[in-house]
VEXVO-828139 format. One line per field, with one value per residue (C-alpha): residue number from 1; x, y, z; residue in one letter. Coordinates in nm, 4 decimals. Layout:
resi c(NUM, ...)
u c(X, ...)
v c(Y, ...)
w c(Z, ...)
resn c(A, ...)
END
This chain:
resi c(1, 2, 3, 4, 5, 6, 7, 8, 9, 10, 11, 12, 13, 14, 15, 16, 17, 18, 19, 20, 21, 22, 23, 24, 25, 26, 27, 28, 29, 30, 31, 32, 33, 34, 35, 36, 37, 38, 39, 40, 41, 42, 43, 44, 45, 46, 47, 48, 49, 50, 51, 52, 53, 54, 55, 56, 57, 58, 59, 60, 61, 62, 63, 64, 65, 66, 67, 68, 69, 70, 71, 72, 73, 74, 75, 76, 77, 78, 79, 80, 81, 82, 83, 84, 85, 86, 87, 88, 89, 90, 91, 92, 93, 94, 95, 96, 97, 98, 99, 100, 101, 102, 103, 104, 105, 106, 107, 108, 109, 110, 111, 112, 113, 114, 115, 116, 117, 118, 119, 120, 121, 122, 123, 124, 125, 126, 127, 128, 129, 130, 131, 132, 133, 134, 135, 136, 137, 138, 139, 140, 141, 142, 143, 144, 145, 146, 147, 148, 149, 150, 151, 152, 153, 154, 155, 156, 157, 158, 159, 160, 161, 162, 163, 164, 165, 166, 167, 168, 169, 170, 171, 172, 173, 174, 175, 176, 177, 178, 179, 180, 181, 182, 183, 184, 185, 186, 187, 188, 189, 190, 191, 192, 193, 194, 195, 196, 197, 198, 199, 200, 201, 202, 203, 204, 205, 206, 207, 208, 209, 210, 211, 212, 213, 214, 215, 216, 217, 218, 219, 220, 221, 222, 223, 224, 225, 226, 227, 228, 229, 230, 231, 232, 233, 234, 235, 236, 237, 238, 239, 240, 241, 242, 243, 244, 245, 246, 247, 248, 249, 250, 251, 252, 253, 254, 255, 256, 257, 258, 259, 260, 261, 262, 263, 264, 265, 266, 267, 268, 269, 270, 271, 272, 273, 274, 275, 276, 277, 278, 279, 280, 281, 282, 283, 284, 285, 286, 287, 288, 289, 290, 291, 292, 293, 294, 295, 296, 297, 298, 299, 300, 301, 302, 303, 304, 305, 306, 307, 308, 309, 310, 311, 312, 313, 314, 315, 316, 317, 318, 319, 320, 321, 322, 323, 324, 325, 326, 327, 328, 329, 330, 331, 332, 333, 334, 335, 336, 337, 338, 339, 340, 341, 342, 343, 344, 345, 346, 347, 348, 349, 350, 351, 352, 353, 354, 355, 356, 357, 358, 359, 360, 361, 362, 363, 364, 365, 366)
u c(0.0000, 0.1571, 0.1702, -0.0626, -0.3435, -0.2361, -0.2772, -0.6337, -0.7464, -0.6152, -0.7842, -1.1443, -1.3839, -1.6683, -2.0268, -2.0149, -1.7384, -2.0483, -2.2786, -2.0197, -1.9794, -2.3512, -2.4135, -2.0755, -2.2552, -2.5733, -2.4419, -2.5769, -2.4228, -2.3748, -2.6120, -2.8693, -2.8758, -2.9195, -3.2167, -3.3773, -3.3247, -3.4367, -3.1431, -2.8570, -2.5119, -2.4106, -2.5773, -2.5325, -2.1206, -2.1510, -2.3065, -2.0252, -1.7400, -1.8547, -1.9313, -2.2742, -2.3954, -2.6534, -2.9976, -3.3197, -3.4191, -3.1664, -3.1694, -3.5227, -3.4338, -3.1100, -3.3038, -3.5741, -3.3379, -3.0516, -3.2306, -3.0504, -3.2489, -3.2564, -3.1028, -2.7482, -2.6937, -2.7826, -2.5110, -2.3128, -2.3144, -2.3262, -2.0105, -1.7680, -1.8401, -1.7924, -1.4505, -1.3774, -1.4646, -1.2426, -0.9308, -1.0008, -0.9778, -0.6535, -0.5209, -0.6285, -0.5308, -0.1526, -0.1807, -0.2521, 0.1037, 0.2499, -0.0279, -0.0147, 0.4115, 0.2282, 0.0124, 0.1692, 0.1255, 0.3003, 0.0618, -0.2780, -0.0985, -0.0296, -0.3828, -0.5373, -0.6666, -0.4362, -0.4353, -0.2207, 0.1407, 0.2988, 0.2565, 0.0390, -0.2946, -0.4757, -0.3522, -0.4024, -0.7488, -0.7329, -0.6253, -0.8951, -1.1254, -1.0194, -1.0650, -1.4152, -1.3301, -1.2793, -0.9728, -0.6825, -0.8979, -1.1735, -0.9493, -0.7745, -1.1298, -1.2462, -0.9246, -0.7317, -0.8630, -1.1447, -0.8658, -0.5204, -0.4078, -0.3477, 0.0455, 0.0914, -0.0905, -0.0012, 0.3683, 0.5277, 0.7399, 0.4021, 0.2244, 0.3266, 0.2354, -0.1087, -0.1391, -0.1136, -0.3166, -0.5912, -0.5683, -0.5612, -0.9191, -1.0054, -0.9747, -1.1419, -1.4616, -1.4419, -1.4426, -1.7699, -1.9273, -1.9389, -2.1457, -2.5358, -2.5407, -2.8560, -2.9185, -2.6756, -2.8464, -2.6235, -2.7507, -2.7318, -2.3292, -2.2620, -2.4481, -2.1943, -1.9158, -1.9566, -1.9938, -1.6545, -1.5048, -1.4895, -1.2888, -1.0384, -1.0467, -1.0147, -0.8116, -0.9877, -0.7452, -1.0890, -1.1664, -1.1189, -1.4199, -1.6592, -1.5802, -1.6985, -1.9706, -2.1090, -2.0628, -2.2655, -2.5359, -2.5479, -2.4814, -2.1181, -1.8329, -1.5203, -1.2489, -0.8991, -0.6578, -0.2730, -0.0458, 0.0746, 0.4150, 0.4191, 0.0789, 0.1700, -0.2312, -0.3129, -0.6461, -0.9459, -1.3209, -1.5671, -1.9117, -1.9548, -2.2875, -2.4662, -2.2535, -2.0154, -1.6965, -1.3846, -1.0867, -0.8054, -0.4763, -0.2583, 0.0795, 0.1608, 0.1428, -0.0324, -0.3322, -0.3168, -0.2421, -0.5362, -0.7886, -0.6797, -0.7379, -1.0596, -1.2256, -1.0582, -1.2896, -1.5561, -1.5284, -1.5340, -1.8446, -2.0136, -1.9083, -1.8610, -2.0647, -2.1325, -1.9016, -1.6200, -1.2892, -1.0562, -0.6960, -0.4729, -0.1303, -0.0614, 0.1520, -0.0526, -0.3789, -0.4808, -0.7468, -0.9349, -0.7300, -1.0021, -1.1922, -0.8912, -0.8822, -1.2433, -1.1549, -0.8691, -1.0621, -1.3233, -1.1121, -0.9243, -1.2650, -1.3996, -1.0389, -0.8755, -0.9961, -0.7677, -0.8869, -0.6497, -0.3594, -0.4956, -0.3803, -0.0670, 0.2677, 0.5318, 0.7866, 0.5956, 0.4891, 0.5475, 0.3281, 0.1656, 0.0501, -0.0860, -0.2550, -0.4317, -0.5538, -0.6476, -0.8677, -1.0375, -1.1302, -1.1854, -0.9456, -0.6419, -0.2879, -0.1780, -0.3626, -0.2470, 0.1118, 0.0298, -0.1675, 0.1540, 0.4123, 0.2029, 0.2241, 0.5750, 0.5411, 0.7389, 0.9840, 0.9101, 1.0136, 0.8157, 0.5499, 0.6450, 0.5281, 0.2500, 0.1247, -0.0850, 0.0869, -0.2051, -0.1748, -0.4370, -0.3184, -0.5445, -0.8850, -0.8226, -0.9659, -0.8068)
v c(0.0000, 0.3533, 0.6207, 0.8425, 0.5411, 0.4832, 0.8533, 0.8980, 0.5800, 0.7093, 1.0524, 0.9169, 0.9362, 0.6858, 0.8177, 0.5801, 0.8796, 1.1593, 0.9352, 0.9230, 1.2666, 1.3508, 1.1218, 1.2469, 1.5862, 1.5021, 1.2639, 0.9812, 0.6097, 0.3570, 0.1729, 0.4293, 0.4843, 0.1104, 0.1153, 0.4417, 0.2999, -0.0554, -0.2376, -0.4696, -0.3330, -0.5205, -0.3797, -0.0330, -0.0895, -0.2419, 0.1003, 0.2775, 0.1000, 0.0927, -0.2732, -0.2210, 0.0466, 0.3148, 0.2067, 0.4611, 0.2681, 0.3488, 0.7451, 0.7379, 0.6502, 0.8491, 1.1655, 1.0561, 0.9581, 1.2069, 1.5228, 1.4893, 1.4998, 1.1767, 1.2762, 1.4061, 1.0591, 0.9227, 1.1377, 1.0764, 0.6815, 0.7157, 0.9711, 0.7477, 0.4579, 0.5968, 0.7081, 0.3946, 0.1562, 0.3907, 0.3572, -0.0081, 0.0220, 0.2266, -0.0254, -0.3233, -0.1619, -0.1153, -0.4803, -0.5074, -0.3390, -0.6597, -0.7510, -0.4030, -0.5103, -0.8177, -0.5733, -0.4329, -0.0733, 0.0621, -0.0392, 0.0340, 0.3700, 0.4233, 0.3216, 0.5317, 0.3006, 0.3902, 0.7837, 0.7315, 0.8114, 0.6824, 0.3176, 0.3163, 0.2289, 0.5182, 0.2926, 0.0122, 0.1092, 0.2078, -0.1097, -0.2679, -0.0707, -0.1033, -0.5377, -0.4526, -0.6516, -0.5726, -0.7447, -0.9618, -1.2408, -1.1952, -1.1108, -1.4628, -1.6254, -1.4192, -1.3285, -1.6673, -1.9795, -1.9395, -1.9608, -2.0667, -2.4451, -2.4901, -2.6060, -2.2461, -2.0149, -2.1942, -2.0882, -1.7606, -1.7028, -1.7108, -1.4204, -1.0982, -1.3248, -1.4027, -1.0764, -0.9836, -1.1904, -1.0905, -0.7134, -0.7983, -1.0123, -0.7110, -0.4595, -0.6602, -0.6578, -0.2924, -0.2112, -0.4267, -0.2578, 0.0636, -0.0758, -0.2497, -0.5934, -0.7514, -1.0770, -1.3604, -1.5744, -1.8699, -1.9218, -1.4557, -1.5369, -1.8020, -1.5858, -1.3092, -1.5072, -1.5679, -1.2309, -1.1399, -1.3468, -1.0582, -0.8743, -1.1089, -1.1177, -0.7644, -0.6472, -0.3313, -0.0539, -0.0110, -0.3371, -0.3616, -0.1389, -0.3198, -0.6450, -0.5023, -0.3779, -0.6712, -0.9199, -0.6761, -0.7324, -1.0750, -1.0094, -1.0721, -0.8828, -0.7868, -0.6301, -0.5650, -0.4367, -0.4245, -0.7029, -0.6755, -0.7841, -1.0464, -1.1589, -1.2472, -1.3997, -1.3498, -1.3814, -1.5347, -1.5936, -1.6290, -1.5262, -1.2230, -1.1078, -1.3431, -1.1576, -1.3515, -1.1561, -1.2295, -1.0406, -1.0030, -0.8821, -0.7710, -0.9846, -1.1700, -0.7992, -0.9822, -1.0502, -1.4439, -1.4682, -1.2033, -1.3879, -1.7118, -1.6317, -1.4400, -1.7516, -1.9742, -1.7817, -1.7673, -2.1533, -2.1487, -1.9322, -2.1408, -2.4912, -2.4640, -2.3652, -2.0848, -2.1624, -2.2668, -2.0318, -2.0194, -1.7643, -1.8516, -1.8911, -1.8481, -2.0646, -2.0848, -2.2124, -2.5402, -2.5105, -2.8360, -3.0105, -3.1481, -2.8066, -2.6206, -2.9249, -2.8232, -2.4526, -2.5109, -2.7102, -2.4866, -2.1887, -2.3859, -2.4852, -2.0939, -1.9487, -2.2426, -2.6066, -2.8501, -2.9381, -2.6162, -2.8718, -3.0919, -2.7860, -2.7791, -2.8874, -2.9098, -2.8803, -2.5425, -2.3126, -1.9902, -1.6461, -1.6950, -1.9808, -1.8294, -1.5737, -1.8325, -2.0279, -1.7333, -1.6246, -1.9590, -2.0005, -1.5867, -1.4945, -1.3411, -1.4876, -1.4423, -1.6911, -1.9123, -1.8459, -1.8844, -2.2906, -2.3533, -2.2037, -2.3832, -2.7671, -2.7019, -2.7103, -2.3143, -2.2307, -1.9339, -1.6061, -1.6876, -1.4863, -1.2139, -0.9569, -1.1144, -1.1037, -0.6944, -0.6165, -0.5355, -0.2687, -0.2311, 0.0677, 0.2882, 0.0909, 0.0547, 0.2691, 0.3029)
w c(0.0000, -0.0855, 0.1746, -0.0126, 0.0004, 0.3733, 0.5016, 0.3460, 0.5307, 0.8391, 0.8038, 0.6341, 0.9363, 0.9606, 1.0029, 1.3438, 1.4388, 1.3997, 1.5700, 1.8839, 1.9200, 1.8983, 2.2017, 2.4076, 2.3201, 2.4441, 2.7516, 2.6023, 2.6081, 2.3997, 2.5867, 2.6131, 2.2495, 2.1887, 2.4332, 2.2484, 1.8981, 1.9637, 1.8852, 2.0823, 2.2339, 1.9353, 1.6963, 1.8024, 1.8077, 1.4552, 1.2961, 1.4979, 1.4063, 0.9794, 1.0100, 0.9269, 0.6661, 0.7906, 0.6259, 0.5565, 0.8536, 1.0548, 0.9357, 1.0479, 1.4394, 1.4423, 1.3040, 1.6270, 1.8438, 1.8155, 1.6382, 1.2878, 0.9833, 0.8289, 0.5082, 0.6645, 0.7999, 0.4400, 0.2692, 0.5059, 0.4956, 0.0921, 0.1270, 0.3582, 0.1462, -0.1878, -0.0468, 0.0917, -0.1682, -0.4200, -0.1657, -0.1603, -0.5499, -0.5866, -0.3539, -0.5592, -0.9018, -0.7186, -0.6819, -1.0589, -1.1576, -1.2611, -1.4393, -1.6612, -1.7390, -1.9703, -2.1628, -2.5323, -2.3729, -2.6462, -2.9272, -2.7258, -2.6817, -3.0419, -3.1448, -2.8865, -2.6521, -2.3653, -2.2984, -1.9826, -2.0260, -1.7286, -1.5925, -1.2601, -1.1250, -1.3624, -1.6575, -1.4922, -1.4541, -1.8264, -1.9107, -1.7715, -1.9231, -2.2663, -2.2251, -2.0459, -1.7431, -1.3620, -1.2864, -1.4164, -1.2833, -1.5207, -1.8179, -1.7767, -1.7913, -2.0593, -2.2826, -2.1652, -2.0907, -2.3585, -2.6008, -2.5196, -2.4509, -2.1030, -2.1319, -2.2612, -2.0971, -1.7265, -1.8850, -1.7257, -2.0763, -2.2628, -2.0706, -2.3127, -2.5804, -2.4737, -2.3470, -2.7288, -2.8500, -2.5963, -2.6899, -3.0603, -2.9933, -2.7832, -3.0326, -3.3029, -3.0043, -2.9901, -3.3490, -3.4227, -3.1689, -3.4016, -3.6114, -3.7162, -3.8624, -3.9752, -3.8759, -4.0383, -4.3200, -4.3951, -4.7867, -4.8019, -4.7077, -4.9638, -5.2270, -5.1313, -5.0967, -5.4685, -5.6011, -5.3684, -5.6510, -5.8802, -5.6151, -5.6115, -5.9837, -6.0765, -5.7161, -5.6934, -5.5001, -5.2349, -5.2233, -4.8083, -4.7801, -5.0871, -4.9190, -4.5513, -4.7053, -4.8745, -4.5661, -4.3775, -4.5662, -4.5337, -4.1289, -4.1357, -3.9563, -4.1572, -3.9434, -3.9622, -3.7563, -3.7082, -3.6362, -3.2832, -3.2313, -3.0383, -3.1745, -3.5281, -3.5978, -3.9964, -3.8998, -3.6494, -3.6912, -3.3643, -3.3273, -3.0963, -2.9304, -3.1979, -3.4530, -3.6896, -3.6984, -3.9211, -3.7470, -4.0295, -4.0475, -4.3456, -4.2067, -4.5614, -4.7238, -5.0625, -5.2122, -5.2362, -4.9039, -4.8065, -4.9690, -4.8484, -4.5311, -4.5784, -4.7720, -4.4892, -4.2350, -4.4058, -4.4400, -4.0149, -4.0440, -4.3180, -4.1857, -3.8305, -3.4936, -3.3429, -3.0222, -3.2025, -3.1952, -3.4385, -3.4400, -3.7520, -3.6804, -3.3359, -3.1331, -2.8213, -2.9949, -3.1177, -3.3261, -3.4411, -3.7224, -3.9175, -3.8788, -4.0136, -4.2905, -4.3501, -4.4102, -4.5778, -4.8303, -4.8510, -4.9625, -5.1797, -5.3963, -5.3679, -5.4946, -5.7784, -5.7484, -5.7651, -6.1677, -6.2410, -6.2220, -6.5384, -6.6996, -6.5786, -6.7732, -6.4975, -6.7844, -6.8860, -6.6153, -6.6958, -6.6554, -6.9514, -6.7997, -6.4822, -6.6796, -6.8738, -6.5845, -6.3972, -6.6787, -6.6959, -6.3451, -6.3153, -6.0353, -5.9989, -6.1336, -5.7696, -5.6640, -5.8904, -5.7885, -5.4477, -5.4769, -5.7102, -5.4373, -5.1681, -5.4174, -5.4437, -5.8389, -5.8462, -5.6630, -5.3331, -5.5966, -5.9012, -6.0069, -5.7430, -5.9744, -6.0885, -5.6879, -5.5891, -5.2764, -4.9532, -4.6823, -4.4466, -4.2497, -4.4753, -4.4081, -4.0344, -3.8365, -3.4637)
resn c(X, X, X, X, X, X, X, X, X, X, X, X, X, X, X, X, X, X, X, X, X, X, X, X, X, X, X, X, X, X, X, X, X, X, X, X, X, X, X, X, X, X, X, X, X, X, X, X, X, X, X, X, X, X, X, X, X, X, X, X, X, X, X, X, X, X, X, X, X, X, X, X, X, X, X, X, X, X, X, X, X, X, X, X, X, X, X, X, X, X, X, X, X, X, X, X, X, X, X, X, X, X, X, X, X, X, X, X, X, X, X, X, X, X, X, X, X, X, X, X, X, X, X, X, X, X, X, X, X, X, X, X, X, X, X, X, X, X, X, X, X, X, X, X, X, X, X, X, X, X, X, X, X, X, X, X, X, X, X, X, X, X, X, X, X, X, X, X, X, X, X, X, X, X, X, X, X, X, X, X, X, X, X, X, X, X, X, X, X, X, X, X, X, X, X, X, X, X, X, X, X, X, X, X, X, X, X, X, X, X, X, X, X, X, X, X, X, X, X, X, X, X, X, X, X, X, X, X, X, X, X, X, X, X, X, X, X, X, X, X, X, X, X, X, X, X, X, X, X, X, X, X, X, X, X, X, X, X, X, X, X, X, X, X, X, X, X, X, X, X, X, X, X, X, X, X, X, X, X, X, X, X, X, X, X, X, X, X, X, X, X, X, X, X, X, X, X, X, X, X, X, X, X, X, X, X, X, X, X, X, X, X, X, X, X, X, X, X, X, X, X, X, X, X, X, X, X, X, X, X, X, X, X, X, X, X, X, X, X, X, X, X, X, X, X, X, X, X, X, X, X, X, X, X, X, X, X, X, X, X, X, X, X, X, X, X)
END
């Protein structure tokens, strides 16, 4: 406990403190005021000593008993506990200090979630605000143990890393609450899912925001938001407050891995329940293998099917034939480049050109 903390709870008076000094004024005892007031010795030394709270009921005798009007005893209960149950918090929130050295501080700063500039229990407090939660104890159950495997997150090493990964979930929460989604319709998102196709086929420079916008309608959340740095998730997709929200990040900088991912969470969304959580790429999660099979699949068949490769001569594959199989199976040479980079058939730096490189920072909104 600081000094500060201890010095205010040596100076707050109780209302008990008033009530002894109005009898000592009036020659009154203890015992006398239990007998006026109805109540036990015991009783009486519990309302003077804080134990027990001054009720209306109370008020009422004291104002008979004593000659107070009810209503200063009132403001004076409400009063000394306000100030007491916020000294009890400052104390508690110095407690949380070691908590606050897990956070990435320096990101929520830079994104403006964090206005405090020096570490203590007003960013603390902060801090807690910004995950919605009132304590470190909560956060764990919320942030933690819903998502991480128990081998890591019982690990002292992992705890910046999870705290990452809790503030990047976090942050995806916040931003969805800024906006209105109708209600999901499974058969609305497939039909959308297909006309995204001609995004991914022509790469339009705003596409971020036309893809956003034509989830919404079908009651789908698209987010992104910034890679934190010891969170290195490409992307996630969880439902949130009956809301299906696909969190995405821009970490592979192109556009075959961008809509890879997208059509891989749309395939959780489309294929898989509403409890189920899934965060791509991250260390301390273990999502379901066949799930992820499923969603693998699933964005393989939306983006090239696997009869591209009849038309593949692995003597012959040049750009010229990317472009042609891109134009048959209308999408984007890059994601040819990337199913041929991912069978092995090209080696890592062919077709770099050929791939549109992606940066969010534009479309995310802090």
């Amino acid at each position: 406990m600081s000094s500060n903390i201890k010095i205010e709870r040596e100076l707050l008076t109780k209302p008990g403190d008033t009530i002894l000094e109005t009898i000592e004024y009036l020659k009154m005892s203890q015992a006398e005021l239990a007998d006026r007031m109805g109540k036990t010795p015991g009783k009486i030394n519990d309302l003077i000593s804080g134990k027990a709270p001054i009720t209306i009921n109370t008020a009422l005798q004291l104002e008979k008993v004593l000659g107070i009007d009810m209503q200063f005893w009132l403001n004076r209960e409400m009063h000394y506990r306000e100030k007491l149950a916020r000294l009890e918090q400052e104390e508690f929130l110095e407690q949380c200090l070691d908590w606050l050295k897990e956070q990435p501080i320096k990101e929520l700063q830079k994104f403006g979630y964090l206005k405090s500039s020096s570490v203590g229990t007003g960013m603390v407090e902060e801090c807690l605000q910004f995950y919605g939660v009132v304590s470190p104890v909560e956060w764990e159950n919320v942030y933690i143990e819903n998502y991480a495997q128990t081998s890591f997150r019982k690990s002292p090493s992992h705890k910046t890393l999870l705290s990452s990964m809790a503030a990047w979930l976090r942050i995806g929460e916040l931003k969805l609450r800024k906006q209105q989604f109708p209600e999901y319709k499974k058969d609305s998102f497939k039909n959308v899912l297909q006309e995204i196709k001609t995004l991914v086929e022509t790469q339009p420079e705003d596409f971020p925001t036309t893809l956003q916008a034509m989830c919404q309608q079908a009651g789908v959340a698209v987010i992104y938001s910034n890679t934190l740095p010891k969170a290195p998730i490409s992307g996630a997709a969880r439902w949130v407050g009956g809301t299906p929200l696909i969190q995405i990040t821009d970490r592979y900088k192109t556009n075959d891995h961008f809509w890879f991912t997208f059509y891989h969470e749309a395939g959780h969304i489309l294929l898989h329940g509403k409890k189920d959580i899934f965060i791509e790429e991250f260390e301390g999660v273990e999502n379901d293998t066949e799930k992820e099979r499923e969603a693998n699949d699933f964005a393989r068949d939306w983006l090239l099917p696997d009869t591209f490769l009849a038309e593949i001569d692995n003597q012959s594959v040049d750009e010229k034939a990317v472009r042609r199989i891109a134009r048959n199976y209308a999408t984007h040479p890059a994601i040819v480049i990337g199913r041929l980079q991912n069978l092995n058939m090209v080696p890592h730096y062919f077709g770099a050109n050929l791939k549109v490189k992606i940066n969010l920072d534009y479309f995310i909104e802090h």
